[in-house]
C-alpha positions as CSV (number, residue, x, y, z in Angstrom):
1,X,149.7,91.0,114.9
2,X,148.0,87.9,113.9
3,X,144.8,87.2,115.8
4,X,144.5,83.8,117.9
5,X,141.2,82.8,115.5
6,X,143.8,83.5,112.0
7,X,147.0,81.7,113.7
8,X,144.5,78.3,114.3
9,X,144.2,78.3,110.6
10,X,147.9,78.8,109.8
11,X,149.5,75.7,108.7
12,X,152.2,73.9,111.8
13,X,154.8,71.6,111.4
14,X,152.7,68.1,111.7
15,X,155.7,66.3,113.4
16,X,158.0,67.1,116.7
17,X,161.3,67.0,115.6
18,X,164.7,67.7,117.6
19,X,166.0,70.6,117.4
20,X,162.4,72.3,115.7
21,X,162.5,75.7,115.1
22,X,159.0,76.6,116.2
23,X,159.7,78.5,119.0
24,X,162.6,80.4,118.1
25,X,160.7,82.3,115.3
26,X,160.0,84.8,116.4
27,X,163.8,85.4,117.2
28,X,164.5,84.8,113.6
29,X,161.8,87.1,111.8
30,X,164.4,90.0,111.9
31,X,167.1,88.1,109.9
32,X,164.9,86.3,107.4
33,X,166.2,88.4,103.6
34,X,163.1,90.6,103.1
35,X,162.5,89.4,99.6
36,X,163.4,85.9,97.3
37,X,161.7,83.9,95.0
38,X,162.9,80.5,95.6
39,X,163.1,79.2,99.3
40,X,165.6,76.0,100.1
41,X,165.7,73.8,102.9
42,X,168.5,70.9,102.5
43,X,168.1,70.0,106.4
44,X,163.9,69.6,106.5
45,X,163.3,68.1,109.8
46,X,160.2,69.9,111.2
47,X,159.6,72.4,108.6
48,X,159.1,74.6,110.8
49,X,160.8,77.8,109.1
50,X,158.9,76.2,105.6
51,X,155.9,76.3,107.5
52,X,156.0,80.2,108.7
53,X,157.3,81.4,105.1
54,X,155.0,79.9,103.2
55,X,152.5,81.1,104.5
56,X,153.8,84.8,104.4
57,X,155.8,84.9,101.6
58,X,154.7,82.0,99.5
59,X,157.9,81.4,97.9
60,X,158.4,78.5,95.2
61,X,160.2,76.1,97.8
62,X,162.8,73.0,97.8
63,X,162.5,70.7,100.5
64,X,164.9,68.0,100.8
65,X,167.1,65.6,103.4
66,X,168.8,62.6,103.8
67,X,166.6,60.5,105.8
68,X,164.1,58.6,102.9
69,X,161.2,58.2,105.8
70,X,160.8,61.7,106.4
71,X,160.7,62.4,102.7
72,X,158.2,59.7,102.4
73,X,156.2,61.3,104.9
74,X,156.4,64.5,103.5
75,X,154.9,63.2,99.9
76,X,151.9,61.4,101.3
77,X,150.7,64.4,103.7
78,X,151.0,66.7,100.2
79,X,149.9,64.0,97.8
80,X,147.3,61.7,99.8
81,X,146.1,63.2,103.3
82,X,142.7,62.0,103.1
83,X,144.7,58.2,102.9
84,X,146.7,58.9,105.4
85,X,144.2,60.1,108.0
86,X,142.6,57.2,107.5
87,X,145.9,55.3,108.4
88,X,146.4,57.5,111.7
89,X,142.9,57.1,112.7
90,X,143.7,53.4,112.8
91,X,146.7,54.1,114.7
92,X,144.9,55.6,116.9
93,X,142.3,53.7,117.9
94,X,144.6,50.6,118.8
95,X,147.5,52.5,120.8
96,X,149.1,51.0,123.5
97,X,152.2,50.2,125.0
98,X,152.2,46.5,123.2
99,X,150.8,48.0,120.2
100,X,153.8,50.8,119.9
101,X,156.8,48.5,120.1
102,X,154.8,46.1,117.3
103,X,154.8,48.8,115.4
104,X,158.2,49.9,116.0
105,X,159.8,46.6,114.5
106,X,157.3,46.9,111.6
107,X,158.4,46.9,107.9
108,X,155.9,48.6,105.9
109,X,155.3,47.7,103.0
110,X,153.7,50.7,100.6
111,X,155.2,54.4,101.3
112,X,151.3,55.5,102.6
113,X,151.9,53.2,105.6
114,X,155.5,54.3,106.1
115,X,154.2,57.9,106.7
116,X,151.6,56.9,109.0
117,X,153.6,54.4,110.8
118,X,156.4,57.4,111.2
119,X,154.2,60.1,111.9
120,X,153.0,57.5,114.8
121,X,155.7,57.1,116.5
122,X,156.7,60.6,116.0
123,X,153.9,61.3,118.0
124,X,153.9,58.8,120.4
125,X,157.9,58.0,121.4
126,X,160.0,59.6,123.7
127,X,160.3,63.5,123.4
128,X,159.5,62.7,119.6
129,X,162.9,62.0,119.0
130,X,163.7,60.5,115.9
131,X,167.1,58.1,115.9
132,X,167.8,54.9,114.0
133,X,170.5,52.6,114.6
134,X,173.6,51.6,112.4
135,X,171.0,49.3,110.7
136,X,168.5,52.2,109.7
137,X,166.2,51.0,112.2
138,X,164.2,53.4,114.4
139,X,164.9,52.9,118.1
140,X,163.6,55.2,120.6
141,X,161.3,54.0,123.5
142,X,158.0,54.8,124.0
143,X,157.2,57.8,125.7
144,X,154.7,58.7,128.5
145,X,152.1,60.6,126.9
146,X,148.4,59.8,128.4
147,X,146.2,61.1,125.3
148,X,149.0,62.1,122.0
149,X,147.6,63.7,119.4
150,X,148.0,60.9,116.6
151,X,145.9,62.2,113.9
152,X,145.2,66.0,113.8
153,X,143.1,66.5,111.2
154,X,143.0,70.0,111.1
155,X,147.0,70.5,110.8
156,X,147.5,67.5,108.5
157,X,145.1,69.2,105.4
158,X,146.3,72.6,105.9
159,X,150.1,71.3,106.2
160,X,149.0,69.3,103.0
161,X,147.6,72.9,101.3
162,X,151.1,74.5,102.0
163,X,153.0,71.8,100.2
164,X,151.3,71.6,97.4
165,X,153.4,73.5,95.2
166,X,156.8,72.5,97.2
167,X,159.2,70.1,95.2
168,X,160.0,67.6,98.0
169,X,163.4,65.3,97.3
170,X,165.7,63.0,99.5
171,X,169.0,64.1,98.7
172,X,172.2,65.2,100.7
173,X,172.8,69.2,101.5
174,X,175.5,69.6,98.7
175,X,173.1,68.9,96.4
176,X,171.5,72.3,96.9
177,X,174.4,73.8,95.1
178,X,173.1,72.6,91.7
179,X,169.8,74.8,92.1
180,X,170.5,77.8,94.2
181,X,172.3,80.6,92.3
182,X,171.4,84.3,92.3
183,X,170.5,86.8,94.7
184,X,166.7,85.6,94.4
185,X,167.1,82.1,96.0
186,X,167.3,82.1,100.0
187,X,168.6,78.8,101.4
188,X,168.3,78.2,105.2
189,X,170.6,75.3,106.6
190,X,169.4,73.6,109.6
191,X,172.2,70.7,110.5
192,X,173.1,68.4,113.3
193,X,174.3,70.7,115.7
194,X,178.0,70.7,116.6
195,X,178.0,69.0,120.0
196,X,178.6,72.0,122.9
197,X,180.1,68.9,125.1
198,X,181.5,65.5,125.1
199,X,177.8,64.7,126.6
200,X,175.3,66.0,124.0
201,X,177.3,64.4,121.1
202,X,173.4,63.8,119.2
203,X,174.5,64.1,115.7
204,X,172.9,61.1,114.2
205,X,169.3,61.7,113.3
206,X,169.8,58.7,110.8
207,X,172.1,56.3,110.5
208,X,174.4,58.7,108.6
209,X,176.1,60.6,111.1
210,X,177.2,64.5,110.9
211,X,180.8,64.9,112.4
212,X,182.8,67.1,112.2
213,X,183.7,66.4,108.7
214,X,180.5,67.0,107.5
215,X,180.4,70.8,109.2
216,X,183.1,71.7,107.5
217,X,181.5,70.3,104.0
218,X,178.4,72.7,104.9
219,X,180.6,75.3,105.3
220,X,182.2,75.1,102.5
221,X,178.9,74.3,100.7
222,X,177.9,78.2,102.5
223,X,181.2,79.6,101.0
224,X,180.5,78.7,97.0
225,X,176.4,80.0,98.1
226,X,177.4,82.9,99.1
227,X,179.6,83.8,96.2
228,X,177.0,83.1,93.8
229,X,174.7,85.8,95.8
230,X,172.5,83.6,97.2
231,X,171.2,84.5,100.2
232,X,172.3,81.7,103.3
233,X,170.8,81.5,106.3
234,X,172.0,78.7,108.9
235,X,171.5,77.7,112.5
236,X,174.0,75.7,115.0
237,X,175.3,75.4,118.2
238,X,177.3,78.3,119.7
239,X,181.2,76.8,119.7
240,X,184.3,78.3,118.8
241,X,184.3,75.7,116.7
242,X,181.4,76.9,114.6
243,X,182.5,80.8,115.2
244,X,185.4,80.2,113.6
245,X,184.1,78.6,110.7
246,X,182.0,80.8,110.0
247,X,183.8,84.2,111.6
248,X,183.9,85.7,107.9
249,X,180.2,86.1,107.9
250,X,177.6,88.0,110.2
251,X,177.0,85.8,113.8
252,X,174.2,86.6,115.2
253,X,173.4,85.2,118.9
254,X,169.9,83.4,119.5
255,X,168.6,82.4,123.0
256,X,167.0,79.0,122.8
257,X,165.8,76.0,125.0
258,X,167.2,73.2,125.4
259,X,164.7,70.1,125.6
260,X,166.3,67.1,125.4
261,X,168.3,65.5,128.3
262,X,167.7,62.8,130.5
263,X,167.9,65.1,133.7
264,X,165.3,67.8,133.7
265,X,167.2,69.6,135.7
266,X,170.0,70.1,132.7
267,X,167.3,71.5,130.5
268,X,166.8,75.1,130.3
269,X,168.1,78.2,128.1
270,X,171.0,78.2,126.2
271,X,173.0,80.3,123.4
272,X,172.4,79.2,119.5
273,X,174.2,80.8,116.4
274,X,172.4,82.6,113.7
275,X,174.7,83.3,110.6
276,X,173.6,85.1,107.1
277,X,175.8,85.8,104.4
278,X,174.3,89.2,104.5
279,X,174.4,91.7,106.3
280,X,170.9,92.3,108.4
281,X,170.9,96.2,107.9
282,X,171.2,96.1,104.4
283,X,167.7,94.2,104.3
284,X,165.8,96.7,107.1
């Protein structure tokens, strides 16, 4: 088991994200394949899976996803960290409730103050939620956090050390198909979630959204992966919808929290799918 002292040094994901995998690791550990070369993440988000793999397994890894901000982001904290602390610092010294929504409105102008200015209101908006409007533009309130954590400087350099030798693109999930293609590539999908009600219908991180069209692209996106042998790993809401689309592969069942709804009282635990294109005991 790691120690306390080694797991302070271990690279985190540097943004809160939706729908982050950080706390279900642990959960997943047992169904990661137990050896690839090339890792692929089409849906990056968080990078919270990235995060835990690289630092175990160091694979040669792919990040990529639709939203250009977040890609932006992802460059200047593996590019120029020392920059963009800087940036943060400045952030940080002049946060406030005026100074958040001026921000918000903001059009930056080089991609160094995009990042910031994202990893910002990342940090400071409500349940850092990211959601634009059918213009692109970022629109989540501000949320009530007395001290947020802006700038962490430790997280932000080792963050940058992991992604050093990661290839990081904007690009839609399909794409992936045009690089994975053998038994040593492992690709881990982490989409919009198929809404479980007519309620938590959240499927617009961007101003693309993900209906249901688009799940059953993914799917068949899956299907051609897994004939080539690669290995495919992916994540979404437990539905009969998504059972049955993916019922010719192995579900597993994952027991997750659910963080974001208005009433507090709605959040709590809640059933998530895991399915692999493999079969688990085959990689014990």
């Amino acid at each position: 088991m790691l120690s306390e002292i080694h797991m302070q040094n271990l690279p985190r994901p540097f943004l809160k994200w939706a729908g982050g995998k950080g706390r279900l690791i642990q959960q997943y550990i047992p169904y990661f394949p137990s050896y690839f070369k090339n890792y692929y993440e089409p849906f990056l988000g968080g990078g919270s899976v990235f995060f835990y793999l690289q630092e175990r397994q160091a694979p040669k890894a792919f990040l990529t996803d639709i939203n250009a901000e977040l890609i932006t982001t992802y460059r200047c904290v593996r590019d120029h960290v020392e920059e963009l602390i800087y940036l943060l610092k400045e952030h940080e010294t002049q946060h406030s409730k005026d100074y958040y929504y001026s921000i918000r409105t903001t059009i930056e102008s080089t991609e160094l103050k995009k990042a910031a200015r994202l990893i910002y209101l990342n940090k400071t908006c409500f349940n850092g939620l990211y959601r634009e409007n059918s213009k692109g533009e970022f629109n989540v309130p501000m949320g009530r956090y007395k001290k947020p954590n802006i700038c962490d400087l430790s997280n932000l350099r080792l963050a940058s050390v992991a992604l050093q030798s990661a290839e990081i693109e904007r690009r839609g999930f399909e794409k992936v198909l045009s690089s994975a293609s053998n038994s040593e590539d492992f690709v881990y999908f982490d989409p919009p979630y198929y809404p479980v009600s007519t309620t938590s219908n959240f499927t617009s991180y961007s101003r693309y959204a993900f209906n249901e069209n688009e799940q059953y692209r993914l799917r068949d996106v899956f299907v051609e992966l897994a004939q080539r042998g690669v290995q495919v790993m992916l994540s979404n809401s437990d539905t009969s919808f998504i059972r049955n689309l993916y019922k010719d592969f192995h579900i597993h069942t994952i027991l997750a929290g659910r963080a974001i709804n208005s009433n507090a009282k709605k959040r709590g635990k809640i059933n998530e799918l895991l399915v692999t294109s493999y079969s688990i005991k085959d990689y014990c």
